[in-house]
C-alpha positions as CSV (number, residue, x, y, z in Angstrom):
1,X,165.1,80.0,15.4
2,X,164.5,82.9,17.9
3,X,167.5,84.5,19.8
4,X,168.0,83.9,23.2
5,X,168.0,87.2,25.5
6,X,170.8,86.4,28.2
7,X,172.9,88.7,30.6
8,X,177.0,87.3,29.9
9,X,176.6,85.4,33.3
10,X,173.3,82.6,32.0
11,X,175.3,82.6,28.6
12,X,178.6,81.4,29.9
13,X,176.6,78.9,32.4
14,X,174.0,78.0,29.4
15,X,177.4,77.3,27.3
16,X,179.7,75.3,29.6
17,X,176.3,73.4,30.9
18,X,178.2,69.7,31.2
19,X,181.3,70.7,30.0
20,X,184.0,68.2,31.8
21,X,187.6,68.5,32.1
22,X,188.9,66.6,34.4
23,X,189.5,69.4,36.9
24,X,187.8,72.6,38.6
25,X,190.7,74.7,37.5
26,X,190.3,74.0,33.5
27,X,187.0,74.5,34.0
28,X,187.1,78.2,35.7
29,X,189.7,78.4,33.2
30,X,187.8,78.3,29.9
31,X,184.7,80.1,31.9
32,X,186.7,82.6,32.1
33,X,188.0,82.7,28.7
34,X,184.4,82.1,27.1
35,X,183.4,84.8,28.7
36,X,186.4,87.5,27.5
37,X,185.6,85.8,23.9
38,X,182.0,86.5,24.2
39,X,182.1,90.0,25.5
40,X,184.8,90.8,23.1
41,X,183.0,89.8,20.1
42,X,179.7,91.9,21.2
43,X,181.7,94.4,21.3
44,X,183.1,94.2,17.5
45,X,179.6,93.6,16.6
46,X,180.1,90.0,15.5
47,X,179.2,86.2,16.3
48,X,181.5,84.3,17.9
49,X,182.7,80.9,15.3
50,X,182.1,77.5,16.5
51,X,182.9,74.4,15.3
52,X,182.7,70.7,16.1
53,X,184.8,68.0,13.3
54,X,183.0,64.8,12.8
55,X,184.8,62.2,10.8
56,X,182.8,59.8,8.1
57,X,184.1,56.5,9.3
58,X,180.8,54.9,8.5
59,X,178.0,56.2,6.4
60,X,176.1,56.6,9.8
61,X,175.4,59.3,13.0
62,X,174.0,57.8,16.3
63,X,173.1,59.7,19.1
64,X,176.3,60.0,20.6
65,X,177.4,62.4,17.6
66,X,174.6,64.5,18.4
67,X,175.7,65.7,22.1
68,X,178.4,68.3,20.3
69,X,175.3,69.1,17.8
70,X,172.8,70.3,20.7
71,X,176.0,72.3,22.1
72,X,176.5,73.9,18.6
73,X,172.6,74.5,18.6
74,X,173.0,76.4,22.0
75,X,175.4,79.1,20.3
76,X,173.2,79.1,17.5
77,X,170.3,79.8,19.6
78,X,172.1,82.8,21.2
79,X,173.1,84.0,17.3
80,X,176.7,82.4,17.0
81,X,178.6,81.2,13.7
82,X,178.4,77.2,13.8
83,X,180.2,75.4,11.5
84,X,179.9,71.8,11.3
85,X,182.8,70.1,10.1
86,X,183.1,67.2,8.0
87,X,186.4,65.6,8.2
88,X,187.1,64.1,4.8
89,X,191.0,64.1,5.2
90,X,191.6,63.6,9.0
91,X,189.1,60.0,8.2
92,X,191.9,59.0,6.3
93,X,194.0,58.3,9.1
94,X,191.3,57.8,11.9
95,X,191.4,59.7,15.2
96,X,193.4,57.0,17.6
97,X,192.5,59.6,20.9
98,X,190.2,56.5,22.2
99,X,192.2,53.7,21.1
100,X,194.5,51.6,22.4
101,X,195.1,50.2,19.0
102,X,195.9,50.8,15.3
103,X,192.5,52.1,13.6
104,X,192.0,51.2,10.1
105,X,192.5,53.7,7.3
106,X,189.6,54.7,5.4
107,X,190.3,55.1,1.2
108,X,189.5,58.6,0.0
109,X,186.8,57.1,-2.1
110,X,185.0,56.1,1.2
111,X,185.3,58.8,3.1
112,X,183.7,61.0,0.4
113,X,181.1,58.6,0.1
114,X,180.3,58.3,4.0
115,X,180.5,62.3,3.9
116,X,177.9,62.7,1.3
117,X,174.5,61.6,4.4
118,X,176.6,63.1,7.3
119,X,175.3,66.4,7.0
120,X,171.8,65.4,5.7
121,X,170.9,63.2,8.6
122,X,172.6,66.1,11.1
123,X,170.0,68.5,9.8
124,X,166.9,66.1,9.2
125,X,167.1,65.3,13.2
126,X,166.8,69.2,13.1
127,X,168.9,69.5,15.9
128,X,170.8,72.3,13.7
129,X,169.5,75.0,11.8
130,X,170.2,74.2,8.4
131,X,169.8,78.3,7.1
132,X,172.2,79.3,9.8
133,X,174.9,76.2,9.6
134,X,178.1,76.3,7.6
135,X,179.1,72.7,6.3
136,X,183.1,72.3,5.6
137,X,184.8,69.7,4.9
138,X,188.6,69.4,6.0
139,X,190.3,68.6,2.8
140,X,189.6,71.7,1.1
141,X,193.0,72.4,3.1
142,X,194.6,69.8,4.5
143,X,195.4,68.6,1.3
144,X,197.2,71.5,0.0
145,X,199.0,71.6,3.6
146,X,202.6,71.2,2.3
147,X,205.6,69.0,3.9
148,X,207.2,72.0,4.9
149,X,203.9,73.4,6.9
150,X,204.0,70.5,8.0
151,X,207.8,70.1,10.0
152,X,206.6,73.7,11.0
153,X,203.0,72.1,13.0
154,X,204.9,69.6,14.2
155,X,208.1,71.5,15.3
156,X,204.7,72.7,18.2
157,X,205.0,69.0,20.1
158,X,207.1,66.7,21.0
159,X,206.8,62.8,21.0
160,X,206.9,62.9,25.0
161,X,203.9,64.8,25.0
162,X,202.0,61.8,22.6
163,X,203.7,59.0,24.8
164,X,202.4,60.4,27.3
165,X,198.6,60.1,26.0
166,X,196.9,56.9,27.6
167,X,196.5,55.1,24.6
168,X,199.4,55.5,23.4
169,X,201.3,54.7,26.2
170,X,199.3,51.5,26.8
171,X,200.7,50.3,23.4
172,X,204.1,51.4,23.9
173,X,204.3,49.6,27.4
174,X,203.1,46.7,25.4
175,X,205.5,46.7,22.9
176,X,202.7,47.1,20.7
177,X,202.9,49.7,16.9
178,X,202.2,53.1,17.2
179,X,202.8,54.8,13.6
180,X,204.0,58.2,13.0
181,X,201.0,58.6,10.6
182,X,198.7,58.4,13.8
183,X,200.7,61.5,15.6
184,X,199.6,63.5,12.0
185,X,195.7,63.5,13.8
186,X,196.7,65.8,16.3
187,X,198.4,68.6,13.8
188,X,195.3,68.2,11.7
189,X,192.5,69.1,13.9
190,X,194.4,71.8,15.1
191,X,195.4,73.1,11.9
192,X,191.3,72.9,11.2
193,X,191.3,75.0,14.2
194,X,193.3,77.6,12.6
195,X,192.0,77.7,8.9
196,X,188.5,78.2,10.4
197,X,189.7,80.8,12.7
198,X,187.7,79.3,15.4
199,X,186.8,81.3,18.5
200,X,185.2,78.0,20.5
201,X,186.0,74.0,19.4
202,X,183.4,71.7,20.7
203,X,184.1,68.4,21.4
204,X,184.5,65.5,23.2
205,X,186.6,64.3,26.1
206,X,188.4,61.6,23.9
207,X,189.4,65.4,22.3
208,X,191.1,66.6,25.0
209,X,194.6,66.6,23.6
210,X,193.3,67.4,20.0
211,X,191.5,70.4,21.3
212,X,192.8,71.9,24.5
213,X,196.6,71.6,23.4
214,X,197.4,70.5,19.9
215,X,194.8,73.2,18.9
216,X,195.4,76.1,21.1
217,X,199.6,75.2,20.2
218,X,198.8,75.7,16.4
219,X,196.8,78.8,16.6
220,X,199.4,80.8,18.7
221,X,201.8,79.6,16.5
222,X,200.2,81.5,13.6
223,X,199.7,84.4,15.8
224,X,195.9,84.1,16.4
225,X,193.9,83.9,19.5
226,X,193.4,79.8,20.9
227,X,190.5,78.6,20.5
228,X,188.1,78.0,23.8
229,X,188.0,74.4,24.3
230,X,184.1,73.0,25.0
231,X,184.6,69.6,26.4
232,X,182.0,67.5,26.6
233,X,181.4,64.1,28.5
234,X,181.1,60.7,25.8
235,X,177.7,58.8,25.8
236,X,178.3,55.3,26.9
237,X,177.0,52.8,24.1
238,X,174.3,50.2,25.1
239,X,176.2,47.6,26.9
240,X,176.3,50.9,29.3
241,X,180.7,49.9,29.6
242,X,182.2,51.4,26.5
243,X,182.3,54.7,24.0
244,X,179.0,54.5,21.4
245,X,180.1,52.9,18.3
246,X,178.7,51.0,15.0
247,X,182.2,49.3,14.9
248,X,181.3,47.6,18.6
249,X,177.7,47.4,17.8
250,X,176.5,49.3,21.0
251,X,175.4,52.2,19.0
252,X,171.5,53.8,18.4
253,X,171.8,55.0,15.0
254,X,170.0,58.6,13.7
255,X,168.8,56.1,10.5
256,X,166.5,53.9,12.4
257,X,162.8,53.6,13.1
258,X,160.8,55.4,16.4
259,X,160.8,51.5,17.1
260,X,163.9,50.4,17.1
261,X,165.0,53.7,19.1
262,X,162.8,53.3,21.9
263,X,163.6,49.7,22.5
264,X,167.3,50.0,22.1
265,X,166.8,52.8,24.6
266,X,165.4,50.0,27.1
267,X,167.9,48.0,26.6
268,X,170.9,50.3,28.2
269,X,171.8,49.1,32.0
270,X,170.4,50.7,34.4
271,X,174.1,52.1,34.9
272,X,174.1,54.3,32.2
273,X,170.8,56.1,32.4
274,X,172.3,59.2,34.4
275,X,174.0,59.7,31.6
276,X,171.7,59.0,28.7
277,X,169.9,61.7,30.7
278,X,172.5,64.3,31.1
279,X,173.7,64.0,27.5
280,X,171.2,63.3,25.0
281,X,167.6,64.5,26.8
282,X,166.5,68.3,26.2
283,X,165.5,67.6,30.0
284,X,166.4,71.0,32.5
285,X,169.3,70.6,35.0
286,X,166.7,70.8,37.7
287,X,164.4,67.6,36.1
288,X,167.4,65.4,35.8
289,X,168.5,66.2,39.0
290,X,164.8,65.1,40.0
291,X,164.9,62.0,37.5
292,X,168.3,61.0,39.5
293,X,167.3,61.4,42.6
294,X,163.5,60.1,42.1
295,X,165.9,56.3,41.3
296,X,167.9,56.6,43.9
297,X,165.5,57.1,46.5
298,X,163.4,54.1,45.0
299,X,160.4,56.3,44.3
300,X,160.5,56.2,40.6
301,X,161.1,52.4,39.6
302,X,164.4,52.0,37.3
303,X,161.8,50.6,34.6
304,X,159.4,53.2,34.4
305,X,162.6,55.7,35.0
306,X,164.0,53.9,31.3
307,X,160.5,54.0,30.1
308,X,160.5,57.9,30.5
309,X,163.9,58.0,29.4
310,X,163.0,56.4,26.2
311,X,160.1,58.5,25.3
312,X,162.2,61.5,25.8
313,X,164.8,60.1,23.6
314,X,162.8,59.5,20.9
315,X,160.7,62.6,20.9
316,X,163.7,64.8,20.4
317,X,164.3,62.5,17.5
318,X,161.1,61.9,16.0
319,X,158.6,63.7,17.7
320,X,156.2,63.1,20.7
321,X,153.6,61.8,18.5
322,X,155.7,58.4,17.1
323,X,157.8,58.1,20.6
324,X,154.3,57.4,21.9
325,X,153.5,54.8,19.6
326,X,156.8,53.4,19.6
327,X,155.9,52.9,23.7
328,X,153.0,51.3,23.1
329,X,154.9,49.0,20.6
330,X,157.3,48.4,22.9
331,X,154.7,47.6,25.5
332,X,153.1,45.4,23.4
333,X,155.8,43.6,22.0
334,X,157.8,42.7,25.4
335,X,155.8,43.4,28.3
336,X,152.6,41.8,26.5
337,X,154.6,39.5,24.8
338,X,152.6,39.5,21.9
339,X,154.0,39.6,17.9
340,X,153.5,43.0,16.6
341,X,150.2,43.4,14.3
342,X,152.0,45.3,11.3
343,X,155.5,44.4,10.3
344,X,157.8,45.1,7.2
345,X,156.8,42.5,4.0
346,X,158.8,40.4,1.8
347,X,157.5,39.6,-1.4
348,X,158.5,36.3,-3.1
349,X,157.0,34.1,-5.9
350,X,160.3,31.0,-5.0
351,X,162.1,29.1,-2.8
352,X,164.3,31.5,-0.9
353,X,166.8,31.2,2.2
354,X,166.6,32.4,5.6
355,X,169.9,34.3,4.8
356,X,169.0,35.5,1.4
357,X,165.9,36.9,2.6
358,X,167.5,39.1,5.5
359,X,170.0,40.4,3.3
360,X,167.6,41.3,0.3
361,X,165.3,43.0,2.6
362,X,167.7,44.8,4.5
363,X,167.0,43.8,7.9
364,X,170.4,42.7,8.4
365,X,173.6,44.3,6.4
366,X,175.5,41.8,5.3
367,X,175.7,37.5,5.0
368,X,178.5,37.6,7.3
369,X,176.0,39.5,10.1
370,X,173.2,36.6,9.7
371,X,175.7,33.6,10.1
372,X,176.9,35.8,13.4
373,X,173.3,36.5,14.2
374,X,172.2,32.4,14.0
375,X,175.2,31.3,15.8
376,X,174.3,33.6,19.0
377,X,171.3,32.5,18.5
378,X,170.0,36.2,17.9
379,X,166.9,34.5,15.2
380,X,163.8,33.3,15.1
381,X,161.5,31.5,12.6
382,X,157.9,31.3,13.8
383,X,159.1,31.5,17.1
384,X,162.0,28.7,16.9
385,X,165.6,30.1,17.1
386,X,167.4,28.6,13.9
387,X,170.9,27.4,13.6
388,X,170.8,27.2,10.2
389,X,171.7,30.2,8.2
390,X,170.3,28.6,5.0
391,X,167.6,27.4,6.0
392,X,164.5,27.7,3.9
393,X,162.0,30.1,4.3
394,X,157.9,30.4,3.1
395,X,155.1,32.2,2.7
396,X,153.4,32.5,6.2
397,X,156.6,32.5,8.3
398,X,157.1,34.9,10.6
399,X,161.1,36.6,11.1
400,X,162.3,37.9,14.4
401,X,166.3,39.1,14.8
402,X,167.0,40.1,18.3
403,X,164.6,41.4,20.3
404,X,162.6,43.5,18.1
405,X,163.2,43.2,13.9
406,X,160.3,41.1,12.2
407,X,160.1,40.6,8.9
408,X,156.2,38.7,7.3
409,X,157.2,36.4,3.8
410,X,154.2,36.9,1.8
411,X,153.4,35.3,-1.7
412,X,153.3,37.4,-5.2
């Protein structure tokens, strides 16, 4: 990766490029402070070290992980520390800064086990550097951090400044459970904060509280400088309403085919494609200012504005040469109508089941997603939804889920 060659005044801009905080002030704020950080650490001959935390609550990235990864990329591009952070202890608990109730706790067992691909599919996307990116993972301290360091982290807050976060709040007003476990979350990012000695924490603004107060609290309370908060706006998920997430099933996974990409691409609202743009394209402020204003003026048409949006997407993903297939697929499949020529196989030599087939193959996860599937009436079997999960399949037949999954049954 070749260094940038910036003056301090397109580094901070290039660095808080669609930082949000809620407020001009912040934002001057931790400009300000960036800048003091960077200067200071050119002059002590050093990088500056960044970090963003992602926590292995599924075995999976989307695209909505990879916003804080394209900011960590931008420090590395101007010759920073990153290091990406794998949160193996905080997963246990689940970050509860986006919702408004209880979130499951993972076992330790699968958190290590959703840990193991986070950092391989983060550097296949080669969004990263992978020769120039330290991976950590949290509970290589936090779970040495006694109960005495703890009443010391948490002797930093008090519960009026949790009840007072929106989620929070809503289930208090609604006489709903919030556990003490859940107010740990807070302590632990920002005790990740101070174990990394951080100079900048990217992130989120669901992370606003984790990062630009919990954080910052910790840090001065072991006597080191806070860390400069990067706050970064949250990719909507497909339905275009609600936060990216396997859990709600709006997500675009990193695990997925140029395909499958593209079309879920075309399938966000219109809504949401200032966003998509702003957040996940390597598009220049000045082209997605033109993209936004080409739809609003009604020149560019908000299908071939999606269509453009999705080939960008997938390129920085793939690359241009299988995001231009993947149109043509697309174009194909919907526009044309028509079944696609080549599609995944399924060998059998007996009588096998509609479900048993989608399961084996792995077009679909699980038995419980193909009954789900059939009831919304989400399949196809040579082109006649079924409402039969069991239903037998055979050689010849042709398998469509949603929109654009088919799956051939040949013969042995």
């Amino acid at each position: 990766m070749k260094k940038l060659d910036m003056n301090i005044d397109d580094q901070v801009a290039y660095l808080m490029r669609g930082a949000e905080y809620g407020d001009p002030e912040t934002y001057r704020s931790m400009a300000q402070e960036l800048r003091e950080r960077l200067l200071e650490a050119d002059q002590e001959g050093r990088p500056l070290r960044v970090y963003c935390g992602y926590d292995p609550r599924t075995s999976d990235l989307h695209i909505g992980h990879t916003i804080t990864m394209r900011k960590l990329r931008q420090f590395q591009e101007l010759g920073h520390h990153v290091i990406f952070l794998i949160g193996t202890y905080t997963a246990l608990i689940g970050d509860p800064s986006d919702k408004d109730k209880l979130r499951a706790q993972l076992s330790t067992e699968e958190a290590k086990r959703n840990a193991e691909s986070y950092a391989e599919q983060a550097f296949r996307i080669r969004i990263l550097d992978r020769e120039k990116t330290e991976v950590r993972f949290n509970a290589e301290w936090l779970s040495d951090l006694t109960f005495k360091e703890l009443i010391y982290l948490a002797s930093n807050f008090t519960l009026q400044q949790f009840l007072t976060r929106v989620n929070f709040r809503k289930r208090w007003d609604n006489e709903e459970a919030v556990y003490f476990h859940e107010l740990f979350y807070a302590l632990m990012q920002g005790y990740d904060a101070y174990v990394l000695d951080a100079d900048v924490q990217v992130g989120g603004t669901d992370q606003m509280f984790n990062i630009m107060t919990a954080a910052r609290k910790i840090m001065a309370y072991y006597d080191k400088k806070p860390n400069v908060g990067i706050i970064l706006g949250i990719l909507p998920g497909t339905d275009g309403e609600v936060k990216m997430s396997k859990s709600l099933g709006n997500h675009i996974p990193l695990n997925t085919t140029p395909e499958d990409m593209f079309g879920k691409v075309m399938s966000v609202p219109d809504k949401a494609m200032p966003s998509y743009a702003r957040l996940v394209t390597r598009w220049t402020v000045d082209k997605i200012k033109e993209f936004e204003a080409a739809i609003e003026s009604g020149k560019l048409h908000p299908r071939d504005a999606k269509m453009e949006l999705a080939q960008e997407i997938t390129s920085a993903f793939f690359n241009v040469e299988k995001a231009r297939k993947a149109r043509e697929y697309f174009i194909n499949l919907f526009q044309k109508r028509d079944t696609p020529d080549e599609m995944p196989l399924y060998h059998t030599n007996e009588a096998v089941t509609l479900l048993d087939v989608l399961t084996h193959s792995g077009t679909v996860d699980s038995g419980s997603q193909v009954r789900r599937l059939v009831k919304q009436n989400g399949i196809k079997v040579d082109g006649e939804r079924v409402s039969d999960p069991f239903v037998p399949v055979n050689p010849g037949s042709i398998i469509q889920v949603g929109k654009r999954r088919f799956l051939k049954i040949v013969q042995d």
